[in-house]
N, C-alpha and C positions, 0 to 999 in steps of 0.2 A: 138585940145587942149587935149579931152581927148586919143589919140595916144601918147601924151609925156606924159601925167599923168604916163598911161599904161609903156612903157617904163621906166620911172624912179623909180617906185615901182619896175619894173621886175630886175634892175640894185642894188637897193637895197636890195633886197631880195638875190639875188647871192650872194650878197660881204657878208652878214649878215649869209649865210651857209658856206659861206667860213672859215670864221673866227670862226667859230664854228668846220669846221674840223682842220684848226689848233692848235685850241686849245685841242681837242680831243688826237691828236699826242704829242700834248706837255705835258699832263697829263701823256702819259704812257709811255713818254721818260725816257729814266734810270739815264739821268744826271739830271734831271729835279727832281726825286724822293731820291735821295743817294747824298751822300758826296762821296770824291775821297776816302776815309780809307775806307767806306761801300762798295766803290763797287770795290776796289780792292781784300779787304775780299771774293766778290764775284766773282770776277775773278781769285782766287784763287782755290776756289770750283769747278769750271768750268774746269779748268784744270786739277786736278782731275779724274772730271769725263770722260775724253778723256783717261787717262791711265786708269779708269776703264774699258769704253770702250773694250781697245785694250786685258785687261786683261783677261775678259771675253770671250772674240773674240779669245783669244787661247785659254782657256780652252775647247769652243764648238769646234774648232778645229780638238782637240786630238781623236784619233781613240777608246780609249779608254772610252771615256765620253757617259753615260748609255742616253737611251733617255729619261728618266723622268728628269733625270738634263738637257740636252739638250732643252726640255720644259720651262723649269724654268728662264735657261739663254736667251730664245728668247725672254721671256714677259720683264727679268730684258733691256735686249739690246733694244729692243724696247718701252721701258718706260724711255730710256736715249734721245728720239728722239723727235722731233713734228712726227706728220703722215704724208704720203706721203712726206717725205726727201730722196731727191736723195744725193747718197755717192760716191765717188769714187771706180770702179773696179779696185782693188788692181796689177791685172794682164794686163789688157787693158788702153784707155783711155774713156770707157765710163762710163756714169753715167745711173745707176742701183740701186733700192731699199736696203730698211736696208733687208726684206727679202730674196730677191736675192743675196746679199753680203755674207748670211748667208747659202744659198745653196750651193755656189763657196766656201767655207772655211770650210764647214763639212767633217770632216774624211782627214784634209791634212796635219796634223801635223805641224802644223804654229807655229813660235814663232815672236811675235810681241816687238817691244823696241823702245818708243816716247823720243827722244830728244829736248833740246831747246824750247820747247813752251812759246811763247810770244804775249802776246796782240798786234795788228796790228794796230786798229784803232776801236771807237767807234761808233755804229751809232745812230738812233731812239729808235730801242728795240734790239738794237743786238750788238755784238764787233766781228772780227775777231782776230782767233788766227792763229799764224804759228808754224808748229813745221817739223821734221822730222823722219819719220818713216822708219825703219827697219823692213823688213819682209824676214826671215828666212826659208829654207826650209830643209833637209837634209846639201847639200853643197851648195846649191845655197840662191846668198842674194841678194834681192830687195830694195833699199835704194830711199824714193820719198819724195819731200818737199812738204807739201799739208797745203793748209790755208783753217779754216772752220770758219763758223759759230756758234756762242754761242748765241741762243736766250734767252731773260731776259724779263720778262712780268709779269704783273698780272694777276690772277686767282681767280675766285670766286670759295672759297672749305669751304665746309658745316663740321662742329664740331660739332656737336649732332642735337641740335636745332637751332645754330646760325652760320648764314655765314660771309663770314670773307675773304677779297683781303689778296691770299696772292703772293708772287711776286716768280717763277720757273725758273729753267732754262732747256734748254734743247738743246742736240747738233743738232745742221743742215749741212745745203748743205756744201760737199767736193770741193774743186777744188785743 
């Protein structure tokens, strides 16, 4: 008797964590917090930030570009990212850090030009965009359609004395 007690509390208790992770997931879902005008607002911004991305991504480029600005545009490039996001190598098919991305692209006079970027699909905390990029070199052009990630979440960020969710976005994984 007390073996099924045992068991049924143990059967209750799972299903009762369970339900509490889903619900956990369902709080920090984007459709779940936003109307479709808010979060198209913010998929707009997102978008954005992909041609700033690329924007950036030439300026470090250029053979020209001093290293103190060089400095500046890796924290600005890597403050567009989550940490540890693998990207697409531009030149290969592997996937390689925002760092490393940033090694292969220093001093090669790159010109970068995103087309068509479009929402793909929604997910938990994140949306896929597609777009198509254009990468330029002297005479030679590299044209690759690549769909990434756009994570969307909250953050706990401190304003003087009082903290405060506030919801970020940030680009992710290449394919």
């Amino acid at each position: 008797m007390i073996k099924y007690f045992t068991v049924i509390v143990f059967l209750f208790y799972n299903c009762t964590f369970a339900q509490e992770a889903n619900h956990a997931i369902a709080v920090n879902s984007i459709k779940a917090n936003f109307s479709v005008k808010v979060l198209e607002a913010y998929e707009e911004n997102s978008f954005s930030k992909l041609e700033d991305f690329y924007e950036l991504l030439e300026i470090y480029s250029a053979k020209n570009t001093p290293n103190t600005l060089k400095k500046q545009l890796e924290e600005r490039i890597n403050a567009l990212y989550k940490e540890n996001t693998l990207v697409s190598d531009f030149f290969t098919s592997d996937k390689i850090s925002v760092d490393r991305l940033l090694e292969k692209v220093a001093s090669k006079e790159l010109k970068f030009e995103v087309k068509n970027i479009q929402k793909v699909k929604t997910f938990g905390n994140y949306w896929t965009a597609s777009y198509i990029l254009t990468i330029q070199r002297d005479t030679e052009t590299l044209q690759k359609t690549i769909s990434q990630r756009i994570y969307f979440y909250p953050e706990a960020k401190t304003f003087g004395n009082k903290k405060k969710e506030v919801w970020s976005l940030f680009l992710g994984e290449m394919e």
